[in-house]
N, C-alpha and C positions, 0 to 999 in steps of 0.2 A: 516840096517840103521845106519847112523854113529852118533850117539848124541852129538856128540860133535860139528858138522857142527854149523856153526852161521847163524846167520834169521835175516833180517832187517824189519819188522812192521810195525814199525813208523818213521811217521813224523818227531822226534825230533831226530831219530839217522842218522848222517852222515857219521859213522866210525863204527870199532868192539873193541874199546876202552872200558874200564869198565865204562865210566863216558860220555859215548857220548847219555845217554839220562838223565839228570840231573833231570830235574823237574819231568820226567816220576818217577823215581827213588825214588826220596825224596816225591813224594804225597805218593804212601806207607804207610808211617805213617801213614796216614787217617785211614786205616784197624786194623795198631796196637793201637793207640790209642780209636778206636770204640773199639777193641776188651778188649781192659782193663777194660775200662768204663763199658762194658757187662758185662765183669766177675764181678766187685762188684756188679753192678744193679742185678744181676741175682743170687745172694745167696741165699740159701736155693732150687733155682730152678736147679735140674739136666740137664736137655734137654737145658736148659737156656744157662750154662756152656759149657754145650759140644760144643753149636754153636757156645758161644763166641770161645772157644780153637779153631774150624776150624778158624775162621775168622783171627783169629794174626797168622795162617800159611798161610792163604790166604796173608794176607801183605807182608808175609816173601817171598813165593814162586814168588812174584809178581815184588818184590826187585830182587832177582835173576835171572828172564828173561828181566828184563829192565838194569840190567848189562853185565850179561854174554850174552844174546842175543842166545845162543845155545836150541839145542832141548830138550835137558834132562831140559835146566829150563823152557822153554816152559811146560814141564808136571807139573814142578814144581809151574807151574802158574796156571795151567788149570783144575788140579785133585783137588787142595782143594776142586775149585768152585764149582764143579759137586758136591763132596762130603757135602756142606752146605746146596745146593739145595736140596738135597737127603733128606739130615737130617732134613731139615723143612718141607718138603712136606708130610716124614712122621708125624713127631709132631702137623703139622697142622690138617692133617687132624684124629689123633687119638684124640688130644686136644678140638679142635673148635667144631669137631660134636659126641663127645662124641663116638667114633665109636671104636670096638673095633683092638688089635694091627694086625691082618692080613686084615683091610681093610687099614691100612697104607701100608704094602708093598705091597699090590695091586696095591696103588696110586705110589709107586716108579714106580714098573714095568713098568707101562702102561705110565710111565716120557716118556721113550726111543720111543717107537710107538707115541705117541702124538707129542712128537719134530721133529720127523722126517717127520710125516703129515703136523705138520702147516707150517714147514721150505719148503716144498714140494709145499704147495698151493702159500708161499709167495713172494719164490724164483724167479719164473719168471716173478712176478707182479714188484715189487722192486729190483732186482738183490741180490748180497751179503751180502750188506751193510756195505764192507769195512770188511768183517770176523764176522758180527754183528748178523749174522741171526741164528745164533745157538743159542743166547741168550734172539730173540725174544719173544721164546711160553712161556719163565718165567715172563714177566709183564702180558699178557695174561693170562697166569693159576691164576698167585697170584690178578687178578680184577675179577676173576670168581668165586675164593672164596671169596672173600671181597664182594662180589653183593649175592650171597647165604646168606651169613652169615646177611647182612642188618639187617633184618628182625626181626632174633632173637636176633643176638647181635651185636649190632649199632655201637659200639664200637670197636669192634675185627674186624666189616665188614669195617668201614672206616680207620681204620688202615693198615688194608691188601690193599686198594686202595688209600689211600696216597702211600705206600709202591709199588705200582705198578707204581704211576706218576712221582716218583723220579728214579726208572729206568727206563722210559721209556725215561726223559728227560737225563740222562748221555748216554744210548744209541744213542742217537743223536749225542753225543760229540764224541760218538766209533765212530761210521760210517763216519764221517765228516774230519775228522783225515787227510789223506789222503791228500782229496780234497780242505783243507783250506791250504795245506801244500804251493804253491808259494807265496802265499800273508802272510800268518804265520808260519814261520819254525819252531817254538816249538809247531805246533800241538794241536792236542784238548784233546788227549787219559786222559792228565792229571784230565781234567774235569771228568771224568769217573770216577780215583780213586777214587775223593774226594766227588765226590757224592751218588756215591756206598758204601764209606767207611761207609758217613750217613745211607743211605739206610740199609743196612745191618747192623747197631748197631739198627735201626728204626726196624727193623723185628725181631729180640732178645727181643727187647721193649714190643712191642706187643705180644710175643709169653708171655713173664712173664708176665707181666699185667692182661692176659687172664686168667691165671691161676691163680694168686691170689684173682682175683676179685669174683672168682669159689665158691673160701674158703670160 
């Protein structure tokens, strides 16, 4: 495979120029800035930390496939995410339900078979969703702990489902990209950054919160 080959994605790039997707580029910051803001909010919290540190490489990586447009930063976009997702799915569920650390990487494992079911079931109902449907089963997982969690703790349950409805509404904006692209040539992907950038400083939030509230 040759990584250095170039991808066009989106809507807003018309060229393989470094600057032909501007807004895609500069929303970015969204991630670096969540991710600052994380890291003081999140002192004295380790797990806090760690996520904020993925999320400002998440910006970074995210910068460099909305510039360079090639495959190696395509990885460079795509492995943080996976790697956040990873890291709170463990924390969630060692954190929230007091469980101990091998039923979190349990919850990792069974990440990979669960995404590729629900992406499985959802595929033929709705198509790809414009590359969106890999990202589907994570509003879904994160409102199914958030709905467990109610019960006991209100707080951490509606957090995790706010945190579901905010991705599920920039998802919208991934998937649409595309298809708003004749009528709007800067495209929607932007809205994703900047909403996800929330979302994702919102899920750091919640994860400290939980655990201080503990104390």
């Amino acid at each position: 495979m040759d990584w250095s080959a170039q991808v066009n994605s989106y809507c807003e790039r018309v060229d393989f120029t470094f600057w032909s997707e501007p807004l895609n580029a500069v929303t970015n910051a969204a991630f670096v800035l969540a991710a600052l803001w994380a890291w003081r909010m999140a002192a004295g919290d380790r797990g806090g930390r760690v996520l904020a540190a993925i999320l400002f490489v998440i910006g970074v990586g995210s910068f460099l496939f909305h510039t360079f447009a090639t495959r190696w930063a395509g990885v460079a976009d795509t492995a943080p995410i996976l790697v956040f997702i990873l890291t709170y799915l463990y924390l969630a569920t060692v954190r929230y339900f007091r469980l101990p650390w091998w039923a979190g990487v349990l919850a990792v494992v069974l990440f990979v078979p669960y995404s590729i079911a629900v992406a499985g079931i959802l595929t033929p109902l709705v198509g790809s969703l414009n590359g969106s449907m890999g990202y589907v089963p994570v509003p879904i997982l994160i409102a199914v702990y958030g709905l467990i969690l109610l019960k006991k703790n209100p707080q951490t349950g509606w957090g995790m489902l706010i945190g579901a409805g905010i991705l599920a509404v920039s998802l919208v904006f991934r998937s649409v990209d595309q298809a708003v692209c004749p009528a709007w040539p800067l495209g929607t992907h932007f809205a994703w950054h900047l909403l996800n950038g929330i979302m994702l400083g919102w899920m750091i939030f919640v994860l400290v919160r939980d655990g201080r509230s503990r104390r």
